[in-house]
C-alpha positions as CSV (number, residue, x, y, z in Angstrom):
1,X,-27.9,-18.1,9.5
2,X,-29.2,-21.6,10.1
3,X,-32.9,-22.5,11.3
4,X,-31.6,-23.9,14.6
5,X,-29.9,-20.7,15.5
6,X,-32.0,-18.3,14.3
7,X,-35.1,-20.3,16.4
8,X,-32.9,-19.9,19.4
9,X,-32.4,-16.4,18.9
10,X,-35.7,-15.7,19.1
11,X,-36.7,-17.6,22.2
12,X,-33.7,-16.1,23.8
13,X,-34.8,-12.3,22.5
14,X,-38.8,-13.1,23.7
15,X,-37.2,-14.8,27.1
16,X,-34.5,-11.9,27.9
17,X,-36.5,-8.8,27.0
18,X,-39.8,-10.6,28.3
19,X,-41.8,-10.1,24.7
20,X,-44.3,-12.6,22.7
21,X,-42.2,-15.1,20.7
22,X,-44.9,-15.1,18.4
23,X,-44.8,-11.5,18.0
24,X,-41.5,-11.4,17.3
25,X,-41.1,-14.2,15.1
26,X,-43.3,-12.1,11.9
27,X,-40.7,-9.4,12.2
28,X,-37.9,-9.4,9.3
29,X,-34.6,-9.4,10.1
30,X,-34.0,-5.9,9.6
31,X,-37.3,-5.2,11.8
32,X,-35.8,-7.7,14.2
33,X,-32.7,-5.9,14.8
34,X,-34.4,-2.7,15.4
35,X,-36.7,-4.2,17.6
36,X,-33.6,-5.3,19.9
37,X,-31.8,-2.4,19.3
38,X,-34.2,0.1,20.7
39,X,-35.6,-2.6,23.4
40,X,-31.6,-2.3,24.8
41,X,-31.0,1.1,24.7
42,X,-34.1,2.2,26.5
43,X,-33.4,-0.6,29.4
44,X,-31.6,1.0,32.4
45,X,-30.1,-2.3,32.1
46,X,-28.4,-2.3,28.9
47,X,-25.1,-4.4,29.8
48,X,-26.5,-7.2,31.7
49,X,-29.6,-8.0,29.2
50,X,-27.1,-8.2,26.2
51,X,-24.5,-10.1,28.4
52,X,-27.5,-12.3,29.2
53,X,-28.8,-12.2,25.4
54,X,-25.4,-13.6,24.3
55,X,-24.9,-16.3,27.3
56,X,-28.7,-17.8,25.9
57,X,-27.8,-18.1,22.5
58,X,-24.1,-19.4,22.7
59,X,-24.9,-21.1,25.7
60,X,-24.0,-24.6,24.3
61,X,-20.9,-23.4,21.1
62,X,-17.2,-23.8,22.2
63,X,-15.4,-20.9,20.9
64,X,-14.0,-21.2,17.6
65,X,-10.8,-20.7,16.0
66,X,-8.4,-21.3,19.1
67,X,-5.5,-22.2,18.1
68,X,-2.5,-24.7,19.5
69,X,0.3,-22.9,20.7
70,X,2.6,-24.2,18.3
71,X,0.2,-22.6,15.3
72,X,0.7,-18.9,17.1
73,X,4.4,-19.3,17.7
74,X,4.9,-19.9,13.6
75,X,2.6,-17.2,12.7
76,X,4.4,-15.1,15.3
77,X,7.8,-15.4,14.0
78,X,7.2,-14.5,10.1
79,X,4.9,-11.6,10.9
80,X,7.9,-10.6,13.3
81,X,9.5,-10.8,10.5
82,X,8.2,-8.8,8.0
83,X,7.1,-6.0,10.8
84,X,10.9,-5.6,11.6
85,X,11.8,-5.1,8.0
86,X,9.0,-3.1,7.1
87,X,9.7,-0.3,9.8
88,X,13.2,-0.3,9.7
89,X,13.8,-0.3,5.8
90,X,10.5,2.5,5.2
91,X,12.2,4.8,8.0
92,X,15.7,4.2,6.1
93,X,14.3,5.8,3.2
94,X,12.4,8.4,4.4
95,X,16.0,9.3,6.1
96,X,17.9,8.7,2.7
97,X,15.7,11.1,1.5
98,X,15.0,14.0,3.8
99,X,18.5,14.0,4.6
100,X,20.4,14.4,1.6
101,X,19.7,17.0,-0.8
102,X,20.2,15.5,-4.1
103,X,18.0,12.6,-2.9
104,X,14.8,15.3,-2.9
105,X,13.5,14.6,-6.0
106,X,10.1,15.1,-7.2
107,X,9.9,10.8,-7.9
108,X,11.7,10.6,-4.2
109,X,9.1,12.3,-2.5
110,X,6.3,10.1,-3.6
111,X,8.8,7.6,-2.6
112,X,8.5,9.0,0.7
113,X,4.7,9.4,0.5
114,X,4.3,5.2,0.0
115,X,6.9,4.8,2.8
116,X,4.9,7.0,5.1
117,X,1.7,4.4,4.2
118,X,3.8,1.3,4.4
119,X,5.2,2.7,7.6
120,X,1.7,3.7,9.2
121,X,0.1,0.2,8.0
122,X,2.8,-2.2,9.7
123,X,3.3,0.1,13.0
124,X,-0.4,1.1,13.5
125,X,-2.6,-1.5,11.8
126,X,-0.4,-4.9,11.5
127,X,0.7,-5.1,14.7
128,X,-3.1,-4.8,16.4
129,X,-4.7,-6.5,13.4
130,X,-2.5,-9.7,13.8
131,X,-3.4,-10.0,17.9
132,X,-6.9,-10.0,17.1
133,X,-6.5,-12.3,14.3
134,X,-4.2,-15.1,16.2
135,X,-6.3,-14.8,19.3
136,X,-10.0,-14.1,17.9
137,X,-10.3,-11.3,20.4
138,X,-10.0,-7.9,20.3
139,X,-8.4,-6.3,23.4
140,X,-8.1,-2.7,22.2
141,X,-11.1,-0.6,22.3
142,X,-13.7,0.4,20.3
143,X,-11.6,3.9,19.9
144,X,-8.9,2.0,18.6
145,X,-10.8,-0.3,16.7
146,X,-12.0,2.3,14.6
147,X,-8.4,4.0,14.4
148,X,-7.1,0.4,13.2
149,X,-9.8,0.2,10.1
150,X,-9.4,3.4,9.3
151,X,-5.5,3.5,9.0
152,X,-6.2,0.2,7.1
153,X,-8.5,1.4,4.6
154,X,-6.4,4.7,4.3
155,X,-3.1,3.6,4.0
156,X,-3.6,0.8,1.2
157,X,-5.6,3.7,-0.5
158,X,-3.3,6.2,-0.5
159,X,-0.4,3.7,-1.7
160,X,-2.3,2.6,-4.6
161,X,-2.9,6.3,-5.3
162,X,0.8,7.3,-4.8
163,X,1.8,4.4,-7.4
164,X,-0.6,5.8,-10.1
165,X,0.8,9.5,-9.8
166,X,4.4,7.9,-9.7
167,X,3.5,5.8,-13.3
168,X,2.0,9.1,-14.5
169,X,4.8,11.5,-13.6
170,X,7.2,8.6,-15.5
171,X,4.7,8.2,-18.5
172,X,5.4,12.2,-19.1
173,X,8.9,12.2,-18.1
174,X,9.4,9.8,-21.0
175,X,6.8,10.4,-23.1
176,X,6.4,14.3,-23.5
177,X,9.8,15.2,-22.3
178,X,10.0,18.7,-23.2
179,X,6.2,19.6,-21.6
180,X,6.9,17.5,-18.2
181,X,7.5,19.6,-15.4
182,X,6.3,19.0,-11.8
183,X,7.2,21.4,-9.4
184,X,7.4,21.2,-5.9
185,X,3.9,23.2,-5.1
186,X,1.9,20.7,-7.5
187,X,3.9,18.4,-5.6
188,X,2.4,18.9,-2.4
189,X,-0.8,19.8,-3.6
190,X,-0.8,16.3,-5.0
191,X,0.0,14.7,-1.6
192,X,-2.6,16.6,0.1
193,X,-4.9,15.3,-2.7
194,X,-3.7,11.4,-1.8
195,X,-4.5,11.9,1.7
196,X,-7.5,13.5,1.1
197,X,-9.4,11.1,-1.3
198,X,-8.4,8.4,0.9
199,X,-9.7,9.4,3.6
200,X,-12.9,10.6,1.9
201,X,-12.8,7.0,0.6
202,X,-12.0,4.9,4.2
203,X,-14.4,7.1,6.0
204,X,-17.2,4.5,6.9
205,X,-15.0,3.3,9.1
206,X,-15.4,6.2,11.2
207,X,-18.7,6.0,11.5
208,X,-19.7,2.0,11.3
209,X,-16.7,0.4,13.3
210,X,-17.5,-1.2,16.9
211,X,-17.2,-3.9,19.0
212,X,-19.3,-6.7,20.3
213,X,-18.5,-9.5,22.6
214,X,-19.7,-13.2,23.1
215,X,-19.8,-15.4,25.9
216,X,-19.0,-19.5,25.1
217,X,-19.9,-22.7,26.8
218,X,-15.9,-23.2,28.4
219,X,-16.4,-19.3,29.5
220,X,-14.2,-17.3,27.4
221,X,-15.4,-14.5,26.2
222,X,-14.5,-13.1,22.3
223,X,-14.4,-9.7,21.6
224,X,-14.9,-8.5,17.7
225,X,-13.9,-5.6,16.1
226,X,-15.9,-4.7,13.1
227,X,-17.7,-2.6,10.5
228,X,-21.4,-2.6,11.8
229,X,-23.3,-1.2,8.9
230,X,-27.0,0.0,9.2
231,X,-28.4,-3.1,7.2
232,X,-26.7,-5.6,9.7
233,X,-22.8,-6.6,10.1
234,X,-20.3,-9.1,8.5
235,X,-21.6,-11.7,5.8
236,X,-25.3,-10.1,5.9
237,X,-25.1,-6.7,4.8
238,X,-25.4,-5.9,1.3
239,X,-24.1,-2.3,1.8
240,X,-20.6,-3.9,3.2
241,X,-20.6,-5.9,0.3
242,X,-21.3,-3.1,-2.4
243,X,-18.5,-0.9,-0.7
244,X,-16.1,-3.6,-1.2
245,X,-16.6,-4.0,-4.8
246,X,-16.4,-0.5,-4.8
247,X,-12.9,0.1,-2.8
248,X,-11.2,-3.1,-5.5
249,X,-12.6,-1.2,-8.1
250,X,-11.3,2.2,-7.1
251,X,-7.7,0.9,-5.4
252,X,-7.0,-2.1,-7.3
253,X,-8.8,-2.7,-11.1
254,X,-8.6,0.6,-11.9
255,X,-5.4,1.7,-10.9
256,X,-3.8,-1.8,-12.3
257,X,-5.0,-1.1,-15.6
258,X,-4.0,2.7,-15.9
259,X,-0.1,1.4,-14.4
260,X,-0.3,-0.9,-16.6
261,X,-1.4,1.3,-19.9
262,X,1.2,3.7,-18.7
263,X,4.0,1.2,-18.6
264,X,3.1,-0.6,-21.7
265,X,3.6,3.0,-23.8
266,X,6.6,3.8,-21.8
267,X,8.2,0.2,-22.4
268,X,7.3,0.9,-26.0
269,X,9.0,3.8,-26.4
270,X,12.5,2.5,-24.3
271,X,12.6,-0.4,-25.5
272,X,10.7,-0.8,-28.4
273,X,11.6,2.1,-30.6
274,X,14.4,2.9,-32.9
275,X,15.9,6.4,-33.2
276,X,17.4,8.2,-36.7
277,X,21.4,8.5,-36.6
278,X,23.6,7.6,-33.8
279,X,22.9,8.5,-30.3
280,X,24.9,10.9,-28.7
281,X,26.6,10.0,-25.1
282,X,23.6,12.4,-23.3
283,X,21.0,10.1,-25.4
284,X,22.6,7.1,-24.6
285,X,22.8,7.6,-21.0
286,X,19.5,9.2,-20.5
287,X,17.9,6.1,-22.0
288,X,19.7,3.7,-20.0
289,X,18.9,5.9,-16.8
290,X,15.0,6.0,-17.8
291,X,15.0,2.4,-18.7
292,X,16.6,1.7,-15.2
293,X,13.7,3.9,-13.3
294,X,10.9,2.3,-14.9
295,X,12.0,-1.4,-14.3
296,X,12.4,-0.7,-10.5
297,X,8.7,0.8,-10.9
298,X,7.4,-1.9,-12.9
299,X,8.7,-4.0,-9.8
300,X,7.0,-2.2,-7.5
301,X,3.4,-2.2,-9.5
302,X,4.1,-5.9,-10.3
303,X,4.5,-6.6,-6.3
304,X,1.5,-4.6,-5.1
305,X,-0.7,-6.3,-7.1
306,X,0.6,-9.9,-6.6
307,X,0.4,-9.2,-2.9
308,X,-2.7,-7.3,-2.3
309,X,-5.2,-9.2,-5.0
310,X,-5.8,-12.1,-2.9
311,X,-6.8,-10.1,0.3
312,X,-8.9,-7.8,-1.8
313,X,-10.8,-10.6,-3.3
314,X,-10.7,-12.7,-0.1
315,X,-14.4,-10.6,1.4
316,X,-15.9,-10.8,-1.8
317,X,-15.4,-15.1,-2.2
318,X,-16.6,-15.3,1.4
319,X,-19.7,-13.0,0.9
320,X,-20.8,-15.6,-1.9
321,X,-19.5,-18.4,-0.1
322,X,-20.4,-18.1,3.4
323,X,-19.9,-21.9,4.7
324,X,-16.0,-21.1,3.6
325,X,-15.9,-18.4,6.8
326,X,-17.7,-21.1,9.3
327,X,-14.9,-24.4,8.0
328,X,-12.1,-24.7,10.3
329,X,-9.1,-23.6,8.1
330,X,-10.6,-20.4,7.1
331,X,-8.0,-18.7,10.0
332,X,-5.0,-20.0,8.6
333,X,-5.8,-18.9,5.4
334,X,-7.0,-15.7,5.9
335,X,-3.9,-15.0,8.1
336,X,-1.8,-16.2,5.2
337,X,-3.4,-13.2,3.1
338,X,-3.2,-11.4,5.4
339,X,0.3,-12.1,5.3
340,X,0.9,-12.0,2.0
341,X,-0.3,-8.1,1.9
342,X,1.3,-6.5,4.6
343,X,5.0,-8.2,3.2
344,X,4.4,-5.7,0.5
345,X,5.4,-3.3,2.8
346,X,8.7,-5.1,3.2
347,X,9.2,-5.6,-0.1
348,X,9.5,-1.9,-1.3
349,X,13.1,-1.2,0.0
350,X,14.7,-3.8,-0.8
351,X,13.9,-3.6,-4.3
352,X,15.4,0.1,-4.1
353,X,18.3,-1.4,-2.6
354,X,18.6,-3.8,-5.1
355,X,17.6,-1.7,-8.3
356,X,18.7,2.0,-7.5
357,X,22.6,2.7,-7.2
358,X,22.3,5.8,-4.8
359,X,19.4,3.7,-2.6
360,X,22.4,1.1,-2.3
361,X,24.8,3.6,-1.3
362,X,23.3,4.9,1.5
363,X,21.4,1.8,2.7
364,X,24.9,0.2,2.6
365,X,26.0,3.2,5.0
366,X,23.2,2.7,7.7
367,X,23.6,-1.0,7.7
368,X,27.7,-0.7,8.4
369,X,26.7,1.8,10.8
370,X,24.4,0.3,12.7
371,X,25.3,-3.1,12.5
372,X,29.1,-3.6,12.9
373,X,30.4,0.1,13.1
374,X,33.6,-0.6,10.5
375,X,33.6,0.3,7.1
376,X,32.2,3.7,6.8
377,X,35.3,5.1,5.1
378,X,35.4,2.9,2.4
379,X,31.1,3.2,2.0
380,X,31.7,7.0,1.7
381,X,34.4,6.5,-0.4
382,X,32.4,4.8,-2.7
383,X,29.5,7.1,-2.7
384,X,32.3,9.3,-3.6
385,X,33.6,7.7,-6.4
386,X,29.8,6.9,-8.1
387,X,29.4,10.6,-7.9
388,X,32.6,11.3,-9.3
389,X,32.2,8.9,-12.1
390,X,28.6,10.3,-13.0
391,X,30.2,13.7,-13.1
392,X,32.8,12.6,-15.7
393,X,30.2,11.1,-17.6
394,X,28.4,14.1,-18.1
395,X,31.7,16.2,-19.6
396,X,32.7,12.6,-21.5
397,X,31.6,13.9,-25.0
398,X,33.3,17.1,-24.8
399,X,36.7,15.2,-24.8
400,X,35.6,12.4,-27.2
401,X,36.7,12.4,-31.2
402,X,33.7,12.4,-32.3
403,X,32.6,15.5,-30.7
404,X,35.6,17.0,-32.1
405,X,35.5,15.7,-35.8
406,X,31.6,17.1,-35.5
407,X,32.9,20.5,-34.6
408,X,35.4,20.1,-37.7
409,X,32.6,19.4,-40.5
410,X,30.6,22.1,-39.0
411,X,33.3,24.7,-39.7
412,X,32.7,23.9,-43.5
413,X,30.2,26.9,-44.1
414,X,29.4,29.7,-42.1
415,X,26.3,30.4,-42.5
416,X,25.1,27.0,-42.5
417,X,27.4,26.1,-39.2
418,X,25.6,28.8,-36.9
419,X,22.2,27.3,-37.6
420,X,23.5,23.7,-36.4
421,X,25.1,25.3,-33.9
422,X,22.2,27.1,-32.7
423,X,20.5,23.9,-32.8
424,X,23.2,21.7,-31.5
425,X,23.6,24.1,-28.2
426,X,19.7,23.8,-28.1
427,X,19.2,20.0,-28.0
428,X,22.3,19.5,-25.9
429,X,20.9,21.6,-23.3
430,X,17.4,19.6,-23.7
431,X,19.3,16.8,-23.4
432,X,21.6,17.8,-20.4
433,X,18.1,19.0,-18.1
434,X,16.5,15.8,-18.8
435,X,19.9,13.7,-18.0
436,X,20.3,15.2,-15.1
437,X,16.5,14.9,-13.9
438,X,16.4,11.3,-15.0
439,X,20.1,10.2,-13.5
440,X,18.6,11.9,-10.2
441,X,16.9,9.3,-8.3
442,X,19.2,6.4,-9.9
């Protein structure tokens, strides 16, 4: 806070609330603001002495970041954009998935779980969050204020969260095969777990959030909506600023470098290691399957963090650099950040569309219906026929010649043919649980 201003918001503190400037001018900030606080709330006349504390000290500054009509109409039509994709492809796949049986896979419901966040961020935070941002006012509430950071703070938690357990479930899958199992309870208790911690960890918001407005020289008024923290508000409290570092820590560096550990090992071990012998046809395919699942994920992890970073670190810049927030481009570029991190939410179904075969199916079946009406025959033909053909793969090796000249050379000794027997029926039916549990969400 400059000399100038902070000079004039004594006089106007000492002139308002009828107190000795001199008296006032040894407090501290903090001391200050306490001062003010208390003088307000024990006035019968609370409203008019803060509408009349904010008209003396911004009697003479023009309202800042206004912008021309032209700048709100292009920042209007890509957010429109990426809000209509965002709900209608998250609610397609929570359909997809709720709706169809074989689509209710333990992966698939985490699936679910990040398109409930994505869903909750772009309908009940992006929409509200952009207003305020293109118009510098905030016509909502304080009720809905505090709704709209906490679903923020919640939502971007709980994906980052979801995207962990979805790398961890995979890391198992592929890496301990024969001790991965995740039922449906520890399912749910998992998602339950999500939710919780993020709440737990976006809770300041319920206590902290508020409004304030300000009165200008041209006579508009600006209403804020934002985290008023015991030690002061935005750019001057140090406890905002340590809870920052602390939600990048806890929903971006950390996460990052466990997905990324847990990707590196699995990419190791797909791509990187070389089996004894020849595969058989349930190796073969089970490897391509897994190999399939974790590039869609890597996708997804790769995405988040590209898009999210630069709003993450945005508050953390500006709390070192606080002449960036006063310059007159700082709107366009925080909106563009802004931007960049809610398209995230947009981005997730198309890559299932564009990397999962059974996603495509269905996607391709609400698109023909909605859109132009023709062509659901040949769609759920072809759903059809990719279900057909992934049933024929899975009886392919009983029909193949190798299969049969194996069976041959086992028949050479007795004895020794019912121990490879035994073991062959064991390890095809390892092979055939995890085929079928990896081919599942493909």
């Amino acid at each position: 806070m400059s000399g100038l201003i902070l000079e004039r918001l004594y006089n106007c503190s000492a002139l308002i609330l009828e107190r000795n400037v001199t008296l006032l001018s040894r407090l501290n900030r903090s001391e200050f603001h306490h001062f003010v606080e208390e003088a307000l709330n024990k006035s019968s006349r609370r409203d008019v002495l803060r509408d009349a504390l904010s008209d003396c000290i911004f009697v003479n500054q023009e309202r800042p970041f206004d912008l021309p009509w032209w700048q709100k109409l292009f920042w209007s039509l890509i957010f429109a954009v990426i809000l209509l994709m965002a709900t209608g492809g998250n609610i397609i796949v929570m359909w997809i998935v709720l709706a169809h049986r074989r689509m209710r896979t333990v992966t698939n419901c985490f699936l679910v779980n990040l398109s409930v966040a994505d869903l909750m961020m772009s309908v009940l935070n992006c929409i509200f969050n952009f207003i305020f941002l293109l118009n510098s006012n905030w016509p909502f509430g304080v009720v809905y204020c505090t709704i709209n950071n906490f679903v923020a703070h919640v939502t971007v938690a709980s994906s980052v969260f979801t995207l962990v357990v979805i790398s961890f479930d995979r890391y198992m899958a592929i890496m301990y095969p024969l001790k991965h199992h995740m039922s449906r309870r520890r399912t749910v208790i998992i998602l339950i777990l999500i939710w919780g911690i993020s709440s737990a960890l976006a809770s300041p918001c319920l206590l902290y959030s508020t409004t304030s407005s300000r009165r200008y020289s041209n006579g508009t008024t600006r209403i804020s909506c934002y985290l008023l923290w015991p030690d002061g508000g935005y750019l001057h409290s140090k406890t905002e600023y340590c809870y920052n570092i602390v939600f990048l820590a806890v929903t971006y560096l950390v996460p990052m470098t466990v997905m990324a550990f847990c990707y590196s090992c699995m990419g190791r071990e797909l791509w990187g290691s070389k089996s004894i012998g020849e595969l058989t046809h349930y190796q073969r395919e089970s490897m391509r399957s897994k190999r399939k699942v974790v590039k869609m994920f890597i996708c997804v992890v790769v995405i988040f963090a590209v898009c999210w970073l630069p709003y993450q670190g945005f508050f953390i810049f500006v709390y070192h650099h606080r002449h960036f927030a006063e310059s007159s481009y700082v709107q366009h570029v925080y909106l563009g950040f802004y931007w960049l991190a809610m398209s995230n939410s947009m981005v997730n179904p198309i890559i299932y569309y564009w990397m999962n075969n059974r996603f495509r199916v269905y996607f391709e079946l609400v698109i023909c219906k909605c859109c132009c009406m023709t062509g659901q025959t040949d769609v759920r033909n072809r759903e059809t026929q990719e279900l057909a053909a992934l049933q024929r793969s899975e009886l392919a090796p009983c029909n193949s010649g190798r299969f049969r000249s194996t069976s041959i050379r086992w028949r050479q000794s007795v004895a020794e043919s019912q121990v490879q027997t035994f073991r062959m029926n064991t390890r095809t039916i390892c092979e055939r649980l995890q085929f079928k549990e990896d081919v599942a969400i493909i």
